[in-house]
C-alpha positions, -999 to +999 in steps of 0.1 A: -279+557-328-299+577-305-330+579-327-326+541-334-328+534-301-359+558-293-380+537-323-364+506-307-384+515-272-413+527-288-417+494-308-408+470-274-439+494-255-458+493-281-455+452-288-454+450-250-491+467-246-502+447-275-495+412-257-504+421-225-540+439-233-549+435-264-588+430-279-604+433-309-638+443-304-660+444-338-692+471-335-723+474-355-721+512-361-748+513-396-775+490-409-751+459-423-719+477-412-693+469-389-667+488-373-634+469-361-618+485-330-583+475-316-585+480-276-559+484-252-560+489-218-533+501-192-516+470-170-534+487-137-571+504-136-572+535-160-564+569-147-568+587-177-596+598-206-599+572-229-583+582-267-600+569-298-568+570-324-580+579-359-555+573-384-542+590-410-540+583-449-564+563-464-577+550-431-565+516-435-547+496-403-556+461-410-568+448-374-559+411-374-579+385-353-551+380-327-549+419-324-518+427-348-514+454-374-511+450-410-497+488-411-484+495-369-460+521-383-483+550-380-477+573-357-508+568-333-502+533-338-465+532-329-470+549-301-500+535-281-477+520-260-469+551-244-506+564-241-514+532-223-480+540-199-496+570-191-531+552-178-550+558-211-569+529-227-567+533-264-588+525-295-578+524-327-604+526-357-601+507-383-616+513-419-664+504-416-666+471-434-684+486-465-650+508-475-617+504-485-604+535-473-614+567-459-611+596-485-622+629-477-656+632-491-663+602-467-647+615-442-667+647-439-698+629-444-729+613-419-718+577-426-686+583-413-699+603-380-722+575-372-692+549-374-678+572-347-704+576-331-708+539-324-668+540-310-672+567-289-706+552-273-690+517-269-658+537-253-677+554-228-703+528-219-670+505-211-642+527-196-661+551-178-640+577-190-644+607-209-638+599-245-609+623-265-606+617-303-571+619-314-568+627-352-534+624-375-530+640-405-565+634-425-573+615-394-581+655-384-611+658-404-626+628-387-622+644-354-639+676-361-668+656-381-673+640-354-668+668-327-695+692-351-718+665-360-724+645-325-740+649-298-750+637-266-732+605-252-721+598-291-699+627-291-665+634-279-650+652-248-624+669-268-602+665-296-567+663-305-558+678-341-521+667-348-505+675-383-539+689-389-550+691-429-544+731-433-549+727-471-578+716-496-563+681-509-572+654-533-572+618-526-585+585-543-603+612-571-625+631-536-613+664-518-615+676-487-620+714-472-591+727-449-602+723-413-607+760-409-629+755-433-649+727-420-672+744-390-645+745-366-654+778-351-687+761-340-670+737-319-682+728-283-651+710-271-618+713-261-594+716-288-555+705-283-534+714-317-501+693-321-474+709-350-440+702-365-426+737-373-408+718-401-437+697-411-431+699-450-466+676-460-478+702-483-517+697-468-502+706-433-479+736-438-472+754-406-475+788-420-515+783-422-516+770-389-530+807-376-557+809-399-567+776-382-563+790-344-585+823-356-613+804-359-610+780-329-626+786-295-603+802-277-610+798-243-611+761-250-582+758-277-543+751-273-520+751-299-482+735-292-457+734-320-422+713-318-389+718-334-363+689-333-368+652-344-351+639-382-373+635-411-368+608-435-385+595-467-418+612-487-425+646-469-460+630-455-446+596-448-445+581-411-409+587-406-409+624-415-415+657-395-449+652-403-452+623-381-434+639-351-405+613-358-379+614-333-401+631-311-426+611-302-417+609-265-424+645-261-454+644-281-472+615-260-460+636-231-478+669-239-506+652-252-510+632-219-507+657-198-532+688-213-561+661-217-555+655-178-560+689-172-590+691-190-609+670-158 
């Protein structure tokens, strides 16, 4: 009952932000290329740093004209309605209009960066805020391609890593490097880590997590691991540990707060 009635909540916030501030804004990030973006914005003035959401899995969220999701049941997407709560506006990428899905080779590569690149730009020209990517699961390796590849008013503030890809893994016939494989030691930025103890996804065991914090920054690094929460389903699925299920609240929480520190 109880963890019924937490997904309950965070689907009313979540539908709640999405008829009260809702707008899809549609970019021009490459020649011929478009990049949809779903904006939501806080029912007073924003307080906090604005949080491009980059999802995990193939990418895919299926923006709708009247703002809706095809697929809202990932966890940055489920819980946007919290961020906003908390003063943040939020953007959430969705898939360039030249791909079908994000795999990892594209993921790591210039194309992608530029697509963020054109996100973070348009954040920060319209918020005013500083501009945090947030990365889920393979949504990771987009935030540190972006954070090592940009630079200037195109790149990020800081990053969130959370289920970060720990392992070398295969998908849609591409692979992709472990992120403490990826140039993470040459990161500029502040770096916020978010881990299930339990998270079984094979790409995202915990017990690599500290060859991952070795080679961050550590005067600008935090790592925060979480027990609790009831996994459900496929071990890399949306309702298991590896999506924080259950736990969300205290996720959005921690999240919130360390990027407010970083002012």
């Amino acid at each position: 009952m109880k963890n019924f009635l937490i997904a309950t909540v965070l689907a009313l916030s979540s539908c709640l932000a999405l008829a009260q501030s809702a707008q899809v804004v549609e970019l021009t990030s490459r020649p011929g290329v478009k990049e949809l973006v779903l904006v939501e914005t806080p029912a007073g003035p924003p307080t906090g740093a604005t949080l491009v959401l980059l999802m995990g899995g193939n990418g895919q969220l299926g923006i709708y004209p009247n703002g809706s999701l095809r697929r809202d049941s990932h966890f940055l997407a489920r819980v946007r309605g919290m961020l906003t709560a908390r003063g943040h506006v939020t953007v959430l990428v969705d898939t360039p209009s030249d791909r079908r899905d994000l795999d990892g080779d594209f993921r790591e590569s210039k194309e992608h960066a530029a697509d963020l690149a054109a996100v973070i730009s348009y954040a920060r020209a319209t918020f005013g805020k500083p501009v945090w990517l947030v990365g889920h699961s393979r949504g990771t390796h987009s935030a540190v391609t972006a954070a090592t590849r940009l630079q200037g008013d195109n790149a990020p503030d800081g990053i969130v890593l959370a289920a970060p890809m720990l392992d070398s893994n295969r998908f849609a016939g591409s692979t992709a490097k472990p992120l403490q494989e990826s140039g993470v030691e040459t990161l500029r930025v502040p770096v916020l880590v978010l881990q299930h103890t339990k998270d079984a996804c094979p790409v995202a065991a915990p017990a690599k997590l500290p060859e991952l914090q070795a080679k961050l920054p550590t005067a600008t690094s935090k790592v925060i691991t979480y027990e609790g929460g009831i996994s459900r389903g496929a071990l890399c699925d949306v309702q298991a540990f590896h999506s924080f299920n259950g736990i969300e609240a205290q996720v959005v929480e921690d999240l919130s707060a360390h990027i407010s520190q970083r002012k």
